[in-house]
C-alpha positions as CSV (number, residue, x, y, z in Angstrom):
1,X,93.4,100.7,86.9
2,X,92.1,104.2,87.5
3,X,94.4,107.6,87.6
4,X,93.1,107.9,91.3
5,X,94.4,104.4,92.2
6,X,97.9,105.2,90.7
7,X,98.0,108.8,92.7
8,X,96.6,106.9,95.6
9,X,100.3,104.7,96.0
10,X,102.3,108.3,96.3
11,X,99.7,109.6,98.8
12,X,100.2,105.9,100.4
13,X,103.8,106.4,100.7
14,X,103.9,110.3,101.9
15,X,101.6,109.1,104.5
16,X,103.9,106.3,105.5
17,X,107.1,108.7,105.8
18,X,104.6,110.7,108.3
19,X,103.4,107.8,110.0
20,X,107.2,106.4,110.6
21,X,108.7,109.8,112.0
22,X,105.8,110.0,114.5
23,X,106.4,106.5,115.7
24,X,110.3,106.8,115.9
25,X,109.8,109.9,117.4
26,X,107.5,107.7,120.2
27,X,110.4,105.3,120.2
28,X,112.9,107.7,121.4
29,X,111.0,109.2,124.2
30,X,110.3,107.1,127.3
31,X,107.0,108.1,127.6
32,X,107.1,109.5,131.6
33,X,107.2,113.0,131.5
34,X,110.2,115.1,132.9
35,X,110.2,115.7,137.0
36,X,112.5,117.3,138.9
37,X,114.7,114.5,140.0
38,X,115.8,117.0,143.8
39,X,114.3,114.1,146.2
40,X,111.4,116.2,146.8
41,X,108.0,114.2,146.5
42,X,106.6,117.4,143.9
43,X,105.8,117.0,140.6
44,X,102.1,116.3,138.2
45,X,99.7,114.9,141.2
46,X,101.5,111.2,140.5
47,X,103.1,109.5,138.2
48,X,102.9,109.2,134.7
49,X,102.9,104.9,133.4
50,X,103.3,106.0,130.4
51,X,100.7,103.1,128.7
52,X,99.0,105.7,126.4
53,X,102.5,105.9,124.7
54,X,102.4,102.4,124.7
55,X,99.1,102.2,122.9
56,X,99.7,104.9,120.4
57,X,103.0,103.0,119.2
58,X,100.7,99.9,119.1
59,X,97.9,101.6,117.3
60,X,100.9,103.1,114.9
61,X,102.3,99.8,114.1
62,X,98.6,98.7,113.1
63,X,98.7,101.8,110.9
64,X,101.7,101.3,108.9
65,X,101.2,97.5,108.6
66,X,97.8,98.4,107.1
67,X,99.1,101.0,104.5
68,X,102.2,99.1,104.0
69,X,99.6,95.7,102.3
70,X,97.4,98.6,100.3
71,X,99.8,100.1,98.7
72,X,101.7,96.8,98.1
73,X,98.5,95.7,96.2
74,X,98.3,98.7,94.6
75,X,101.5,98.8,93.3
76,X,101.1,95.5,92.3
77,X,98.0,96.2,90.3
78,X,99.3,99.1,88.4
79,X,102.2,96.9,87.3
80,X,100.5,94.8,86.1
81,X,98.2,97.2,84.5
82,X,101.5,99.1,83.3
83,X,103.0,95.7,81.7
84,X,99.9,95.4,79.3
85,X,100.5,99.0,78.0
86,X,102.3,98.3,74.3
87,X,103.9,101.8,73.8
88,X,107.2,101.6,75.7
89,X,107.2,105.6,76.3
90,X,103.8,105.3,77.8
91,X,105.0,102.7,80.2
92,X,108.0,104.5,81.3
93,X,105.9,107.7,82.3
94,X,103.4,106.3,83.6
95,X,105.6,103.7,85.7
96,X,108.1,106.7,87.0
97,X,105.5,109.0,87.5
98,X,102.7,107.0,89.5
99,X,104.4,103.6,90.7
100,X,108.1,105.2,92.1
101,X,106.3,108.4,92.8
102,X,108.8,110.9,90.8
103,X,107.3,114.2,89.8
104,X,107.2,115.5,86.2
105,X,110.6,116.9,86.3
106,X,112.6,113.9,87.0
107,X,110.4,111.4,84.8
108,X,110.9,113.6,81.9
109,X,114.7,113.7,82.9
110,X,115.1,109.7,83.1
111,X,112.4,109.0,79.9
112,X,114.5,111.6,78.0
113,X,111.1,113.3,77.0
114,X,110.1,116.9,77.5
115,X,107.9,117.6,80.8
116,X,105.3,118.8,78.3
117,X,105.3,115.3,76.4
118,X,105.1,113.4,80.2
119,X,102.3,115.4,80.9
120,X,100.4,115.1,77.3
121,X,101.2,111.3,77.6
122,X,99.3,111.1,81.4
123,X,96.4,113.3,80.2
124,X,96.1,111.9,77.0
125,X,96.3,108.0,78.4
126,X,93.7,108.6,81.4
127,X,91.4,110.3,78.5
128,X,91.4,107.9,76.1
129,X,91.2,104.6,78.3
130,X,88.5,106.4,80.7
């Protein structure tokens, strides 16, 4: 497992947060834009179905789905990969830092190391094994 595929799951999963507030913000709108409801015929030339809503929620949900089994695989892999690591430090940065996506502060907060040892543990890992 490559340091790119372990970044790739928190990219993965920022992406997803985007993906999700775009498609619940699709959810809440109905899609027909506003007209003046005064009983006059006025308004955009016609009206609005509101399909292409419909397909960009659709095209969405194919999205998400999509990212949701890569980065299940992914994460998958790398803990897997992570399991074969002996040094238990080594697989407690690289598992906060890469697989549950926490930045250096907090993993050096929960390993109880110093942010400079998380960061000497992820270069020094991806150096030697690479």
């Amino acid at each position: 497992m490559t340091e790119k595929e372990l970044k790739q799951i928190g990219v993965n999963k920022r992406r997803l947060v985007q993906l999700k507030a775009k498609y619940e913000d699709l959810c809440g709108s109905y899609g027909i834009s506003a007209v003046q409801s005064d009983g006059m015929p006025h308004g955009m030339g016609g009206t609005q179905s509101g399909m292409a809503t419909v397909e960009e929620k659709v095209d969405l949900e194919r999205m998400i789905s999509a990212l949701r089994n890569e980065n299940r695989k992914l994460i998958e892999k790398a803990c897997d990969y992570v399991k074969s690591i002996p040094d238990g430090y080594i697989k407690a940065v690289l598992s906060y830092r890469y697989i549950h996506c926490f930045d250096i502060v907090e993993t050096a907060a929960v390993v109880r190391l110093s942010m400079w040892e998380c960061e000497q543990i992820c270069k020094v890992h991806f150096n030697n094994v690479f």
